[in-house]
C-alpha positions as CSV (number, residue, x, y, z in Angstrom):
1,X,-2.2,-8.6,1.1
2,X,-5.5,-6.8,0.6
3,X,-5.0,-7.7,-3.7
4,X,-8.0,-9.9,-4.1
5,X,-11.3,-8.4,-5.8
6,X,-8.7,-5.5,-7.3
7,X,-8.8,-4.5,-10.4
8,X,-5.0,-4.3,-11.5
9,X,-4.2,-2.9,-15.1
10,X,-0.5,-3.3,-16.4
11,X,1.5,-1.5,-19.3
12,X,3.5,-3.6,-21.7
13,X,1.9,-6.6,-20.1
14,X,2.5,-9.1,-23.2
15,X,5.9,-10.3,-22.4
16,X,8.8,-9.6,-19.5
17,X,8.0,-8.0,-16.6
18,X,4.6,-6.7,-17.2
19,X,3.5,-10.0,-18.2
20,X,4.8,-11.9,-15.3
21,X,3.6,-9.4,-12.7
22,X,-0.1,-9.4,-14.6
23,X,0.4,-13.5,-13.8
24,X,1.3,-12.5,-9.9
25,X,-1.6,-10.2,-9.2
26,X,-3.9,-13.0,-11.1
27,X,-2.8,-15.7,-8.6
28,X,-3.6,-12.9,-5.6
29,X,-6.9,-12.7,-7.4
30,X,-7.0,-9.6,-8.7
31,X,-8.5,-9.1,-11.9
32,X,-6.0,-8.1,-14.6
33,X,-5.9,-5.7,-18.1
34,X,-3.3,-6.1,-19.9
35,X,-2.3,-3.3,-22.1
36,X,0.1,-3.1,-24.8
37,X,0.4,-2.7,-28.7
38,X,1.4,-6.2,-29.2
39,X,-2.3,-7.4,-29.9
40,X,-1.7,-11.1,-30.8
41,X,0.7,-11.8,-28.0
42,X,-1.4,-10.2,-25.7
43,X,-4.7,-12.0,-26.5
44,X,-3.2,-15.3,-26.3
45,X,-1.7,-14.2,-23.0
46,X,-5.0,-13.1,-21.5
47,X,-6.5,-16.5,-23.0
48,X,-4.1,-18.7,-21.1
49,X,-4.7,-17.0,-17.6
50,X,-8.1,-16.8,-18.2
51,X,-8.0,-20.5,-19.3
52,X,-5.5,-21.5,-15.8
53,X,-8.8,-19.9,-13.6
54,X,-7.5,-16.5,-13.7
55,X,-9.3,-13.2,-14.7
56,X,-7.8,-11.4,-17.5
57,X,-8.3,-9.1,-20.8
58,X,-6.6,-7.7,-23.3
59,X,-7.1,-4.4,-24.5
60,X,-4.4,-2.7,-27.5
61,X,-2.9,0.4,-26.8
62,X,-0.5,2.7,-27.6
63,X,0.9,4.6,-24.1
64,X,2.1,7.4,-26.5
65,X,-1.3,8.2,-27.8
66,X,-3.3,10.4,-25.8
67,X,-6.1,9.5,-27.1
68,X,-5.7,6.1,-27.1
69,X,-4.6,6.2,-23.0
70,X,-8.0,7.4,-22.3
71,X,-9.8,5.5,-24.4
72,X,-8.1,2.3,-23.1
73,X,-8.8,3.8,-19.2
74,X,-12.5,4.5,-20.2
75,X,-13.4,1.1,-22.0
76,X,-11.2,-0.8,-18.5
77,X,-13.5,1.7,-16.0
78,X,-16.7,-0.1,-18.1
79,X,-15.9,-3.7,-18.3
80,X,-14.7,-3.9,-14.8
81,X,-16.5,-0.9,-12.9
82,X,-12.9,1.2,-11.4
83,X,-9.1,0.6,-11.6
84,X,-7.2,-0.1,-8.2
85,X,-3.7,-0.4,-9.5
86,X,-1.9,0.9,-12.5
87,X,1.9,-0.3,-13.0
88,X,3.5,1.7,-15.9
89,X,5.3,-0.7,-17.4
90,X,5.7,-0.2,-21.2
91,X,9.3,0.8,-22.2
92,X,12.0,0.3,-25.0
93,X,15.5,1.1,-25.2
94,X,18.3,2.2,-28.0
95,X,21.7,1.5,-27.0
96,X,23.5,4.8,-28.3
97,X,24.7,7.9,-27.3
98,X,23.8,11.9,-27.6
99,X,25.8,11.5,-30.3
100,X,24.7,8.3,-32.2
101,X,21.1,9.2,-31.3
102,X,18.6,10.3,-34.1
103,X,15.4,12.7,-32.9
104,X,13.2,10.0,-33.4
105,X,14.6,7.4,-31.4
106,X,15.4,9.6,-28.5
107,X,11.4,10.6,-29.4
108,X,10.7,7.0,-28.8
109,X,12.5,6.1,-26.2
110,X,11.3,9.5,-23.8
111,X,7.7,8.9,-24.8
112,X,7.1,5.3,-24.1
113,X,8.8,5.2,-21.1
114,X,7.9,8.7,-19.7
115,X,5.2,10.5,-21.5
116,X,3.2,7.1,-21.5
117,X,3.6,7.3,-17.4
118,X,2.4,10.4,-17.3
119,X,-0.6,10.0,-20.0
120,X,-1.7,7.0,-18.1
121,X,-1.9,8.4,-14.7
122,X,-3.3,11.4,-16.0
123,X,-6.9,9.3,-16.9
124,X,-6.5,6.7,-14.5
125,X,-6.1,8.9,-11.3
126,X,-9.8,10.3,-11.6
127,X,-11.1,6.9,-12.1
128,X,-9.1,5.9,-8.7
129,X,-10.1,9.4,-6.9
130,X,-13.6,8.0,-7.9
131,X,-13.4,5.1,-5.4
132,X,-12.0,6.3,-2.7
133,X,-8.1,5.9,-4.1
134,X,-5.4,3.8,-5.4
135,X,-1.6,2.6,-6.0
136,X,0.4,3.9,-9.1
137,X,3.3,2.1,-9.6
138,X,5.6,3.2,-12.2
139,X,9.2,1.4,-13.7
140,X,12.3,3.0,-13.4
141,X,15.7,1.6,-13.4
142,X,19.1,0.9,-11.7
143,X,20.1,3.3,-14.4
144,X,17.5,6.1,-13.8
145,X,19.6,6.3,-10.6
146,X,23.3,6.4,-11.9
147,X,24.6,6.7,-15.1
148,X,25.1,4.1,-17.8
149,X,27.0,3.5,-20.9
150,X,25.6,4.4,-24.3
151,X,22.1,4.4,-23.2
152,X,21.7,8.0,-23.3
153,X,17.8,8.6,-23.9
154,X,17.0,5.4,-21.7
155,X,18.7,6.9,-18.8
156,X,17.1,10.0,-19.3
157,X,13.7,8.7,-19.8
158,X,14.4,6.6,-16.5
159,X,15.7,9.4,-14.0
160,X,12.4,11.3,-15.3
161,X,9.7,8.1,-13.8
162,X,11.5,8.4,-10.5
163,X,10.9,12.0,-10.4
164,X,7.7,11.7,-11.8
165,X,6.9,9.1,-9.0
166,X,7.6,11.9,-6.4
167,X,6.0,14.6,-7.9
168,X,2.4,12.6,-8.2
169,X,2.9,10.6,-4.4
170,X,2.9,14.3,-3.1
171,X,0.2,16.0,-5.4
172,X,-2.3,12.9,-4.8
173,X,-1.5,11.5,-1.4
174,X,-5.0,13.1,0.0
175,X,-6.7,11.8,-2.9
176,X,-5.4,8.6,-0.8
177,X,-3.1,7.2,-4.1
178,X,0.1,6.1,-3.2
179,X,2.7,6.2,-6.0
180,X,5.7,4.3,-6.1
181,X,8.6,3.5,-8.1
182,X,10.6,0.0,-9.0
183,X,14.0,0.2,-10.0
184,X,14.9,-3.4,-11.6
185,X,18.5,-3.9,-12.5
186,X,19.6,-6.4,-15.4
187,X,16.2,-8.5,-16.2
188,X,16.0,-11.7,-18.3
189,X,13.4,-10.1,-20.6
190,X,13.1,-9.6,-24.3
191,X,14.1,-6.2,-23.6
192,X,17.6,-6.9,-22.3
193,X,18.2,-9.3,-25.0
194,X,17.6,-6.6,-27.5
195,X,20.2,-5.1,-25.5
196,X,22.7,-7.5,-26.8
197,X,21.7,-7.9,-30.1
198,X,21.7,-3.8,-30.6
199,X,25.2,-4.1,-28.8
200,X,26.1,-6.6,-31.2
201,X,27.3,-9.4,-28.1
202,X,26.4,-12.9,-28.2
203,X,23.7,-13.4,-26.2
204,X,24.9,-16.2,-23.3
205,X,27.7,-14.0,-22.8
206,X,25.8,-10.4,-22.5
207,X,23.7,-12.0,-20.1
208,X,26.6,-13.4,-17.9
209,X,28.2,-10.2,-17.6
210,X,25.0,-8.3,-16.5
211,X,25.3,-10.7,-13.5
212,X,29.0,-11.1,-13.2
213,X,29.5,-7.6,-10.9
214,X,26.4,-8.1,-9.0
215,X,26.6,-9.9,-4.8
216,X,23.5,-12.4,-5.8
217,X,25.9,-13.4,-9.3
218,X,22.4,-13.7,-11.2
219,X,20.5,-11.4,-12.9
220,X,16.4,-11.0,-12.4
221,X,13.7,-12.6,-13.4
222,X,10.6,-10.8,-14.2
223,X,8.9,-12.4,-11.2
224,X,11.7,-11.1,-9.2
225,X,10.5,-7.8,-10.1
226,X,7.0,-9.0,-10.2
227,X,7.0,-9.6,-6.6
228,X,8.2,-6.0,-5.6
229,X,5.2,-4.6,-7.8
230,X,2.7,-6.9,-5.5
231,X,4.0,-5.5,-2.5
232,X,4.2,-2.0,-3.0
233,X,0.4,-2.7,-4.4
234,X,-0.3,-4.4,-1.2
235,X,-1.5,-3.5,1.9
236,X,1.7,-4.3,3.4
237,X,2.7,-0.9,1.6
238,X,0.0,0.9,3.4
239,X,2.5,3.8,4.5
240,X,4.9,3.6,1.6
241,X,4.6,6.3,-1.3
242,X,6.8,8.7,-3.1
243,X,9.4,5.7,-2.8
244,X,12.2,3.9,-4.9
245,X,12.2,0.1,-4.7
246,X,15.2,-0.8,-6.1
247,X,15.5,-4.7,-6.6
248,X,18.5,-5.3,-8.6
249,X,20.7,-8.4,-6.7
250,X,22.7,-5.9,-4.6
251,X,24.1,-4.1,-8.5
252,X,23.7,-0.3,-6.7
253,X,25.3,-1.7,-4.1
């Protein structure tokens, strides 16, 4: 699959999806930074891949920093000499709508998922153009492609990556980056059970109904969504950019 030797570094990789796809591009052997602001969470990560034979590090940061986004790109380019992949992972969401929303978590919402996208493309596509090229893969959502219910900001935030994705797979395709977007529906993460809590549902019951209206009757795992992330990474995805995997049990459908 052409992910051996690469040098993969993931957003929100301490938990969910970012964490289990970090864990898939480790067993490809791919070297793996894992970014996020959750520093204790993420260090023991890191340790126990690096402990299971795997190559991984930790490094804090917050995607809606500028500073920090190229400071954490700059301090990965000199432990580990490029970056081959970057998935832009890191998100939250508030369950409200325009109305119920205050500035700041609309702010919130729009900047970790969105601006953090574009802050960490922004330094890590020099560094890719660098050596000869790369794959961006950035995380949308079922609902960045239809509407959803009181999720106002998150859907915004999410229609936003998958136009973003377009926009950079046709202003750095002859810098030979491919950019691509993954659209996961309902996920078993610690995001979606935030969901529920925010929602104010029992938990078991939340999570049955995300799956009830889907043809698969389950929702994701994150290495269901994992595994879409390795091969749009791969080399199997030679000719695939400015695209929307959308891996979501047939949900769209």
């Amino acid at each position: 699959m052409g992910i051996k030797n690469k040098v993969v570094a993931i957003t929100g990789a301490a938990s969910g999806i970012g964490l289990a796809t970090a864990e898939l591009f480790a067993e490809a052997g791919a070297t793996v930074a894992l970014i996020d602001i959750n520093e204790n969470e993420g260090i023991d990560r890191a340790n126990e891949m690096n402990r299971n034979g795997r190559k991984a590090k930790f490094f804090k940061c917050n995607v809606t920093s500028a500073n920090e986004c190229e400071e954490v790109v700059e301090r990965i380019e000199e432990e580990f000499g490029k970056i081959d992949v970057l998935f832009n992972n890191a998100g939250v969401i508030r369950r409200k709508s325009v109305v119920e929303h205050s500035e700041e978590d609309w702010d919130l919402v729009l900047n970790v998922s969105l601006k953090g996208a574009f802050l960490l493309s922004k330094y890590v596509i020099p560094v890719m153009e660098k050596n000869g090229g790369g794959n961006i893969i950035n995380t949308g959502s079922g609902w960045g492609l239809k509407g959803g219910d009181v999720a106002a900001s998150y859907c915004a935030a999410k229609a936003g990556v998958v136009n973003l994705t377009k926009a950079m797979a046709i202003d750095h395709g002859k810098q030979n980056i491919r950019v691509n977007c993954i659209c996961p529906g309902d996920t078993d993460t610690p995001l979606l059970r935030d969901e529920a809590k925010q929602l104010q549902h029992e938990e078991a019951s939340f999570l049955a109904s995300s799956a009830g209206d889907r043809p698969l009757e389950r929702i994701g795992t994150p290495q269901d969504i994992g595994k879409g992330v390795l091969f749009l990474a791969s080399d199997m995805a030679s000719w695939v950019t400015g695209t929307v995997l959308t891996v979501d049990g047939g949900g769209l459908a």
